[in-house]
C-alpha positions as CSV (number, residue, x, y, z in Angstrom):
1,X,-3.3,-17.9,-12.9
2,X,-2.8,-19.3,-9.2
3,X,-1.2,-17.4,-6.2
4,X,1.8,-18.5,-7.0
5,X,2.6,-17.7,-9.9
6,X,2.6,-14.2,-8.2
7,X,6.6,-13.4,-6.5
8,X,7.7,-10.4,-5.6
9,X,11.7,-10.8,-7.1
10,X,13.4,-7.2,-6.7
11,X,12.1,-4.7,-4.4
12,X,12.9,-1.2,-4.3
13,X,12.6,1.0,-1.6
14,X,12.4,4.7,-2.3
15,X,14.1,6.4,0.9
16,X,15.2,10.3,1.8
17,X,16.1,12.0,4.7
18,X,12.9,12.0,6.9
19,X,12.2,9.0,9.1
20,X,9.3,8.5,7.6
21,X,10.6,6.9,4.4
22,X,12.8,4.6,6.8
23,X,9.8,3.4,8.6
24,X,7.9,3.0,5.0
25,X,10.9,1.1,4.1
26,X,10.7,-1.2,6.8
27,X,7.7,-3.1,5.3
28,X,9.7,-3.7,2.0
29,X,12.1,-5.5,4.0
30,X,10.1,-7.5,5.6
31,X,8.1,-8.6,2.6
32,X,11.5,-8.8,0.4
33,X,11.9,-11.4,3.9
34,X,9.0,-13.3,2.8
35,X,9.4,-13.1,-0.7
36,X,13.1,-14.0,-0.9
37,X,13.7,-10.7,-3.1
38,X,16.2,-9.0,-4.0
39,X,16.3,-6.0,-2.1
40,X,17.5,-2.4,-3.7
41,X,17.4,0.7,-1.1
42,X,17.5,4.3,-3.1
43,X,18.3,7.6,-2.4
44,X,18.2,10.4,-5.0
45,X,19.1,13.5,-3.8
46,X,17.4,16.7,-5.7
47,X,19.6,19.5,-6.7
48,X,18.5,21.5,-3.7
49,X,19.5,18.7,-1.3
50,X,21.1,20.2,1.6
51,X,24.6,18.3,3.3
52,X,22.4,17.7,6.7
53,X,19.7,16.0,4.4
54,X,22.1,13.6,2.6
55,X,23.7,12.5,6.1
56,X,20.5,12.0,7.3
57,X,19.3,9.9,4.4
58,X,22.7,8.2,3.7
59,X,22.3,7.0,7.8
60,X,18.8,5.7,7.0
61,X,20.2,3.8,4.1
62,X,23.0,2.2,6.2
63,X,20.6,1.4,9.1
64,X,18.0,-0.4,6.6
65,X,21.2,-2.2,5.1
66,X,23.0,-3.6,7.9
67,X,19.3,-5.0,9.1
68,X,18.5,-6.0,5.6
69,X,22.1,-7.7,5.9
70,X,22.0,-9.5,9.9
71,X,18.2,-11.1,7.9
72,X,20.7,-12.9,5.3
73,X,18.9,-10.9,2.5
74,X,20.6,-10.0,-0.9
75,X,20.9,-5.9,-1.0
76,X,22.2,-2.9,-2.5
77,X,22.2,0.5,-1.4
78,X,22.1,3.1,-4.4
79,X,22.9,7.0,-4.2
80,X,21.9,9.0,-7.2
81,X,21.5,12.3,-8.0
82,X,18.3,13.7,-10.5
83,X,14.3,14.3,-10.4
84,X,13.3,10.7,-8.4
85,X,10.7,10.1,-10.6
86,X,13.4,9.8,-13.5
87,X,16.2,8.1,-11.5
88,X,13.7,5.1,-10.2
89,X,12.4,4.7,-13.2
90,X,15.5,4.1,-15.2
91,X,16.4,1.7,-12.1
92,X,13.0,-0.2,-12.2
93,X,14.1,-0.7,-16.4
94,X,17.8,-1.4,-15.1
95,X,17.0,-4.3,-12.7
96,X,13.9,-5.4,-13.4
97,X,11.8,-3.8,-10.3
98,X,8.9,-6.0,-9.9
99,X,7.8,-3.6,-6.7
100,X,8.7,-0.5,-5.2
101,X,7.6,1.2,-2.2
102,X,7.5,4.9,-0.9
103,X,6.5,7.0,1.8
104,X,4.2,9.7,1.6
105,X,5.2,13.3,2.9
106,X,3.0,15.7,5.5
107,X,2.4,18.0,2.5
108,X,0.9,15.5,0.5
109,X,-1.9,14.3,3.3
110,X,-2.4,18.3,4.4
111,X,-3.4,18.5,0.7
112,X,-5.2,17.2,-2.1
113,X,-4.0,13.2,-2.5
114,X,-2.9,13.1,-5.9
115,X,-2.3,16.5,-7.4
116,X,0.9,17.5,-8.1
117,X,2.9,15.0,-5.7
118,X,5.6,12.9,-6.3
119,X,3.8,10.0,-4.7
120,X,0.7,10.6,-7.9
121,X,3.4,10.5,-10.0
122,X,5.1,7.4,-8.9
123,X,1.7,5.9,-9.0
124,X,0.9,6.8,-12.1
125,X,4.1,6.6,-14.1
126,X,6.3,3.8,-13.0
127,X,6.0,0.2,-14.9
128,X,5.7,-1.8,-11.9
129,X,3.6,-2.5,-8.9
130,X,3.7,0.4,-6.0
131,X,3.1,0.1,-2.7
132,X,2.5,3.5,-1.3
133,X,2.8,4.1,2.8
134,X,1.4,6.7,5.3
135,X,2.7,6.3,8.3
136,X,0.3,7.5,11.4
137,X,1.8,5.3,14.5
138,X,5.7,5.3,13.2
139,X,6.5,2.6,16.3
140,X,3.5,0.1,15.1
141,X,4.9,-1.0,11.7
142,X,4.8,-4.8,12.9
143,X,0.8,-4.9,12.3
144,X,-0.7,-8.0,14.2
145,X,-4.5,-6.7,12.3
146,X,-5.0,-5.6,8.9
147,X,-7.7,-4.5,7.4
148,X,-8.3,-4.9,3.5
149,X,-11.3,-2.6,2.5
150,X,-13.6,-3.5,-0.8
151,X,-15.2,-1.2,-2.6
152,X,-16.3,-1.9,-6.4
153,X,-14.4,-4.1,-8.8
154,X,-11.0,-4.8,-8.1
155,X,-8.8,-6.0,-11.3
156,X,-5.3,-8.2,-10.8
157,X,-6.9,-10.1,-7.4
158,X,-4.3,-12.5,-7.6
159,X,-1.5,-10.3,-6.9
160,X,-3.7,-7.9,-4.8
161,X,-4.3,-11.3,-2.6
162,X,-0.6,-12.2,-2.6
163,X,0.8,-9.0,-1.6
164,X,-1.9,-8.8,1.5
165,X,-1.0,-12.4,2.4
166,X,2.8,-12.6,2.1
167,X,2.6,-9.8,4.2
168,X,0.3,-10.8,6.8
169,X,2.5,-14.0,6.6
170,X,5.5,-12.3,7.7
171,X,4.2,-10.3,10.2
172,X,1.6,-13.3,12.0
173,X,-1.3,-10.9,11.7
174,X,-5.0,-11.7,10.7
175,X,-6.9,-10.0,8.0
176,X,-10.4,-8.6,8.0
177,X,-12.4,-8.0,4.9
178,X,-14.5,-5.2,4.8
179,X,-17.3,-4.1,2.4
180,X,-18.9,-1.2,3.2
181,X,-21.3,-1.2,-0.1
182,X,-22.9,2.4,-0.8
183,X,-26.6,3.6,0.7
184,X,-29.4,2.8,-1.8
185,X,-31.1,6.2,-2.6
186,X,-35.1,6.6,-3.0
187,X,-36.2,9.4,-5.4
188,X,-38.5,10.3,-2.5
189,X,-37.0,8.8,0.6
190,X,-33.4,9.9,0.0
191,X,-30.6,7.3,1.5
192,X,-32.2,3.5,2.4
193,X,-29.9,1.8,5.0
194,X,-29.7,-2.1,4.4
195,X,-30.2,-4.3,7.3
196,X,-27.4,-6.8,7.3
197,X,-28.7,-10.0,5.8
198,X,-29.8,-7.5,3.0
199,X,-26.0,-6.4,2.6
200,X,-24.7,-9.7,2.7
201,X,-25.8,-9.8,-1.0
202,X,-24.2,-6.9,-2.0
203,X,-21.2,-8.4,-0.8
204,X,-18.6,-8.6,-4.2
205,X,-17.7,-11.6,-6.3
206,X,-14.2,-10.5,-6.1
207,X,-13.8,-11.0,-2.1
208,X,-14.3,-14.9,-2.4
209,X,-11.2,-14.7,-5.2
210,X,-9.2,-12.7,-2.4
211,X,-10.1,-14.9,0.2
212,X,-9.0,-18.0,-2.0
213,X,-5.6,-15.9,-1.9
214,X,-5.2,-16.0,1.6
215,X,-6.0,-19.4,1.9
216,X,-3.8,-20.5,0.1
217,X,-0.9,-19.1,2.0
218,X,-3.0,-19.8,5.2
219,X,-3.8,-16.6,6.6
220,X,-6.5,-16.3,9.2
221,X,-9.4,-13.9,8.2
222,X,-12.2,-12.7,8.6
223,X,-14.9,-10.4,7.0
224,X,-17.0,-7.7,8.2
225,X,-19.7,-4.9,6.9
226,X,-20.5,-1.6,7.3
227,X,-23.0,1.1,6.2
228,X,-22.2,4.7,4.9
229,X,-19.9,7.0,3.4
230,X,-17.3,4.4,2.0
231,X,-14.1,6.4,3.1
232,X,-15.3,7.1,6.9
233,X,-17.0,3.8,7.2
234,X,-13.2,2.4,6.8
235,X,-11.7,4.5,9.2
236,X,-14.2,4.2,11.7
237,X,-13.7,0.4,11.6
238,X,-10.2,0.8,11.6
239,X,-10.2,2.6,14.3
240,X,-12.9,0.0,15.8
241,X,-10.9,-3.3,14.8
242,X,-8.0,-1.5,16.4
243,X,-6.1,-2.1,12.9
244,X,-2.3,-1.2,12.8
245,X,-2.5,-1.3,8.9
246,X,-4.8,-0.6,6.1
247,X,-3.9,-2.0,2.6
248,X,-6.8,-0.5,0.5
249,X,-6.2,-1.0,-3.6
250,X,-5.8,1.6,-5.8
251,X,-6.7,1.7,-10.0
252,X,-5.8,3.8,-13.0
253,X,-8.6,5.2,-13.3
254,X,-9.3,6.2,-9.9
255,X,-6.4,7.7,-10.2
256,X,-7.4,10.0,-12.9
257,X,-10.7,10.7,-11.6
258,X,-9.6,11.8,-8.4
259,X,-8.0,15.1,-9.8
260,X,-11.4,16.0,-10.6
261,X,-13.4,15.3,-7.3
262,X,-12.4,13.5,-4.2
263,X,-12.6,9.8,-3.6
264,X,-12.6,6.9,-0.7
265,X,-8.4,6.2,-1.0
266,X,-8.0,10.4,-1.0
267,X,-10.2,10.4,2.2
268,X,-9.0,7.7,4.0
269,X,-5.6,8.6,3.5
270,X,-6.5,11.7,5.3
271,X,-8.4,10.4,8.0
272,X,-7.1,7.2,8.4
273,X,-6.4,6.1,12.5
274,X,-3.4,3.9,11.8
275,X,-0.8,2.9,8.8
276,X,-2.1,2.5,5.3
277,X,-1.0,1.3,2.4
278,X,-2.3,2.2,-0.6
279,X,-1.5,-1.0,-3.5
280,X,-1.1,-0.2,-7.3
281,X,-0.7,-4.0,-8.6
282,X,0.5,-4.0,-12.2
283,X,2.7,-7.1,-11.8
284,X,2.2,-9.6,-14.8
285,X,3.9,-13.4,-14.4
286,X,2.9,-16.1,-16.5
């Protein structure tokens, strides 16, 4: 299957009453932009939902749609009220979500990633492709570098490389790839750090399938390597590169494992220097 059979369609942006969400939204716009998507902007108000909450999120919802609007794109603005989870996934059925994003909150970084938060649960138990965004510099959301971290096999490449390049597209920025493979351990010796040429073979199969990706929509990139914990090693050449966005994969069963012990997206998310992305792809186009 080529890049193109890969195209984003409807959008949905999951928005509530912190700024946060707005800002997430932001990069749904501007890849529904690049896509030509249908756009769909979403509010579901909770039972608890105070009235200063609802006119805070109703005024992010008119703000997103009157840019959405002045960037000729087709949009909607939905108010509903129920358990989100519920409510966006009866829309994604309804109007045939290919991809939705949402923001996560300050509760679910000050915790545990994935354990009993609605952004797990979106992950988890939505149909479609998710885009999940932390937001760490609100006023950089137009990223000129982003960095796409590798780390073990990587399934549905195609879109994973479509999604990174439409939106490095959009937004004129260049990509690094960076593989940070783990230490090799001696029974005696403990951890063995690899000299670079010896890394360069430990470099995966899947990056040349990404790369073809970007190509193909001709996006300058690069690729880099690193040593160490995976999840720090990421960070600190974040931090390094000067990145303004990370857009690190996420799988099913990484998912699941991280309930039990922690993992590179859970610390990363934590520690992570700019805005990060974290990509479910389940998108299927023939």
């Amino acid at each position: 299957m080529t890049a193109e059979a890969f195209c984003y369609r409807r959008i949905l942006a999951a928005v509530n009453e912190h700024s946060n969400s707005e800002l997430a939204a932001r990069y749904a716009l501007s890849l529904a932009q690049a896509c030509g998507a249908r756009l769909s902007l979403v509010f579901v108000a909770q039972d608890r939902v105070t009235p200063e909450a609802l006119h805070r999120a109703e005024a992010s919802l008119e703000r997103l749609f009157t840019e959405a609007a002045e960037r000729s794109l087709e949009v909607e603005s939905i108010v509903q009220r129920g358990r989100p989870l519920d409510r966006i996934r009866e829309l994604v059925a309804e109007r045939g979500i290919d991809l939705v994003f949402a923001a996560t909150r300050r509760e679910d970084v000050a915790r545990r990633y994935f354990t009993r938060t609605q952004a797990r649960e979106l992950m988890l138990h939505l149909p479609c492709s998710v885009a999940l965004v932390r937001l760490v510099h609100p006023g950089r959301v137009h990223p000129r570098r982003i960095l796409v971290p590798f780390r073990g096999h990587l399934t549905r490449l195609e879109e994973r490389g479509h999604f990174v390049a439409r939106l490095a597209q959009v937004f004129g920025a260049q990509v690094t790839l960076f593989h940070a493979p783990r230490s090799l351990t001696g029974f005696f010796h403990g951890e063995l750090h690899l000299r670079p040429a010896e890394r360069e073979a430990f470099v995966p199969e899947d990056m040349e399938k990404f790369i073809r990706s970007l190509q193909h929509h001709q996006v300058a990139h690069d690729r880099r390597l690193g040593h160490g914990r995976v999840g720090a090693a990421i960070a600190v050449e974040a931090a390094l590169r000067r990145s303004d966005l990370i857009v690190m994969g996420a799988s099913e069963r990484g998912l699941l494992r991280s309930l039990l012990s922690g993992n590179p997206v859970e610390e990363v998310l934590q520690e992570s220097p700019c805005n990060l992305i974290i990509f479910m792809p389940r998108l299927d186009r023939s």
